[in-house]
VOPAGU-2260 file (C-alpha; in pm, 1 decimal, decimal comma):
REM VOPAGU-2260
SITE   aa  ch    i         X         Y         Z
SITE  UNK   A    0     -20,7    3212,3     138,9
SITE  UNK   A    1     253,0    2943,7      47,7
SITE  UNK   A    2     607,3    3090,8     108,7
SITE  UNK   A    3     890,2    2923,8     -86,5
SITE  UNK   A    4    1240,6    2963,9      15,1
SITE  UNK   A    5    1506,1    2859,1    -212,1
SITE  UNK   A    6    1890,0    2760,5    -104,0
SITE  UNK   A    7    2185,4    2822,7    -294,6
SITE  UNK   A    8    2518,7    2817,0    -210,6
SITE  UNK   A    9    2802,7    2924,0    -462,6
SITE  UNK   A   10    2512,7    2976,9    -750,7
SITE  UNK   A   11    2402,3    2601,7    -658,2
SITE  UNK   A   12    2056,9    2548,6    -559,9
SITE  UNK   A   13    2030,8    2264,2    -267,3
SITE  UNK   A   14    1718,1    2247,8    -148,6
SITE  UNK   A   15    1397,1    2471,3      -9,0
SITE  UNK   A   16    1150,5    2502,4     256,4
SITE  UNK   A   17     783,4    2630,2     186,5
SITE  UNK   A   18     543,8    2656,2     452,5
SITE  UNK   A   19     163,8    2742,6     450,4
SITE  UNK   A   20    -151,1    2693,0     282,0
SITE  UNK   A   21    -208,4    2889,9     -24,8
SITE  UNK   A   22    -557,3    2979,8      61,9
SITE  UNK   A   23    -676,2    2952,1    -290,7
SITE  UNK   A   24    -992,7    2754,5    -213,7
SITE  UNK   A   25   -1106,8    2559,5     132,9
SITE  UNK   A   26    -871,0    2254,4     268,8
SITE  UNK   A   27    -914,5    1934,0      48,5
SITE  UNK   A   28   -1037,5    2178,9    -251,9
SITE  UNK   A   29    -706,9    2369,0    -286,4
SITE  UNK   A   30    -586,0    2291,5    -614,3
SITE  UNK   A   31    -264,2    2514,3    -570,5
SITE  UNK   A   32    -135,8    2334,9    -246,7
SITE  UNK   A   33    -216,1    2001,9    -447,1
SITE  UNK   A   34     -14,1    2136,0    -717,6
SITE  UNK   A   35     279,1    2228,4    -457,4
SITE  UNK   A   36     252,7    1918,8    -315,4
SITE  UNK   A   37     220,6    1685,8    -621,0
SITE  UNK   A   38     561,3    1918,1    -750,6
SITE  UNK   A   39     761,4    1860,2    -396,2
SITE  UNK   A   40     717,0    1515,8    -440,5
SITE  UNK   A   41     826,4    1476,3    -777,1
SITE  UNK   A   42    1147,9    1624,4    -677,5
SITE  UNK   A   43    1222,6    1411,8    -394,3
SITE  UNK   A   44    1125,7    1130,9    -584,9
SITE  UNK   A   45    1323,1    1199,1    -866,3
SITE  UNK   A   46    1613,4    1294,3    -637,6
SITE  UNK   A   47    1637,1     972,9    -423,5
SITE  UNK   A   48    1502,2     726,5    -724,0
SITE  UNK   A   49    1607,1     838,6   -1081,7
SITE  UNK   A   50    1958,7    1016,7    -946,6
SITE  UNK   A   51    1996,1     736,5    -687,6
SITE  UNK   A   52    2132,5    1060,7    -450,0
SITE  UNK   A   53    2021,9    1123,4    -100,4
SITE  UNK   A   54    1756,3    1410,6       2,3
SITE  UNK   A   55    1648,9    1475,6     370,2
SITE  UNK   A   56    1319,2    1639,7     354,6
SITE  UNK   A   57    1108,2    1667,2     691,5
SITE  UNK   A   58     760,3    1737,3     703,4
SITE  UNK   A   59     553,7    1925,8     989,6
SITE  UNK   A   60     179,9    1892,9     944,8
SITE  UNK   A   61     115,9    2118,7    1225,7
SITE  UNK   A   62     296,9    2409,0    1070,0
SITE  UNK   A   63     216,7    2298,3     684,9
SITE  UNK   A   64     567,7    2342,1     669,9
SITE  UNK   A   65     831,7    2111,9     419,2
SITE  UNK   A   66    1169,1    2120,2     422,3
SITE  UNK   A   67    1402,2    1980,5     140,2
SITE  UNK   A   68    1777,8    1947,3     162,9
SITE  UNK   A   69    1975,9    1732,7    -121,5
SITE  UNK   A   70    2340,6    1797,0     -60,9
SITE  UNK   A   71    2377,6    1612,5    -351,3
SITE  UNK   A   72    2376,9    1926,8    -553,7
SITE  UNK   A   73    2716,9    2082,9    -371,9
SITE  UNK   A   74    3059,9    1974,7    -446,8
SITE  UNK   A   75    3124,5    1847,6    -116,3
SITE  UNK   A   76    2868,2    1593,3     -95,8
SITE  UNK   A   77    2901,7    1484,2    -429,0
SITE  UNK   A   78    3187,7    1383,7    -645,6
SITE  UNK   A   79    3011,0    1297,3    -935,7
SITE  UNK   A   80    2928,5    1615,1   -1134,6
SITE  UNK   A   81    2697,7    1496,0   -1361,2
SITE  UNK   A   82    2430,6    1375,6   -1065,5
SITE  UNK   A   83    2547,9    1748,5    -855,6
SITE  UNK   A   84    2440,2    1927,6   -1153,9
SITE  UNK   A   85    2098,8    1711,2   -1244,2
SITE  UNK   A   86    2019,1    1716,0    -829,7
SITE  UNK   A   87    2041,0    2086,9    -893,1
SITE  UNK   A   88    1888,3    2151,8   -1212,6
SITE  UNK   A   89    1587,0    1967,6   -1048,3
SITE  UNK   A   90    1557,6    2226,3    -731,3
SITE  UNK   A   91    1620,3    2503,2   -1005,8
SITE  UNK   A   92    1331,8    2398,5   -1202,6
SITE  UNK   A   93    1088,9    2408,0    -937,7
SITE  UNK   A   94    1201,5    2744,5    -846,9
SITE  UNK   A   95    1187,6    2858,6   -1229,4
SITE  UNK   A   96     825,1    2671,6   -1253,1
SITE  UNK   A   97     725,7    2880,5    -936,0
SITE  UNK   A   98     816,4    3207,3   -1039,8
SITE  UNK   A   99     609,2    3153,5   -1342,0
SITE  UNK   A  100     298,1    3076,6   -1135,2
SITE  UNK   A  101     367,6    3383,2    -957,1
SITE  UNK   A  102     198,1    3553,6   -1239,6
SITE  UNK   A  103    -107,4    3425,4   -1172,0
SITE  UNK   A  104    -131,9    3343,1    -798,9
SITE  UNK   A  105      84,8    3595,4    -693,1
SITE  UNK   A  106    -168,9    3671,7    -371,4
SITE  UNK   A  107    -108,8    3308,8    -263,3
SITE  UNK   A  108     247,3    3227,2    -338,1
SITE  UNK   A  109     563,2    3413,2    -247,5
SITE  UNK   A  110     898,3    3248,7    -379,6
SITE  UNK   A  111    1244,7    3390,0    -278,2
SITE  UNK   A  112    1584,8    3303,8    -247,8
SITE  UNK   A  113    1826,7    3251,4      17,2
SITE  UNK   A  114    2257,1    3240,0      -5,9
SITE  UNK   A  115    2326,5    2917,3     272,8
């Protein structure tokens, strides 16, 4: 199973770790942890390229476990609203998208929320 944890801090998500293999099919075949990963991705890429903001994300092959941290989403990293709110509204997005696959995969996904 593939347990996502989602920060937030003042009703502001920043960033969330998910760790594990969803066990959907055998390792290379696992279209659900490609989907997570291809998803991940897109965030940090979108978050460091197309918002030009900085994201620390660490990644520990051992554990299959990612962590992703934009403070560019909280007020006191970020003066510019416009790229706080679009850093966020990224990280929210995922977590919305997530909770919709839930429906379907919810014996291989778990998605929660954390106050940080």
């Amino acid at each position: 199973m593939t347990k996502f944890t989602f920060f937030k801090r003042n009703g502001v998500y920043f960033g969330f770790e998910e760790t594990g293999h969803a066990g959907f099919a055998a390792g290379g075949d696992d279209i659900l942890c490609s989907a997570f990963s291809a998803m991940t991705m897109l965030i940090v890429n979108a978050i460091e390229v197309t918002y030009a903001s900085s994201v620390d994300y660490q990644i520990d092959d051992q554990t299959a476990t990612i962590r992703v941290i934009a403070n560019g989403a909280l007020a006191e990293h970020e003066s510019d609203e416009r790229k706080r709110f679009a850093v966020s509204g990224l990280i929210e997005a995922y977590f919305i998208q997530l909770n919709d696959m839930l429906e379907e995969y919810y014996d291989y996904m778990d998605v929660t929320e954390k106050q940080a």
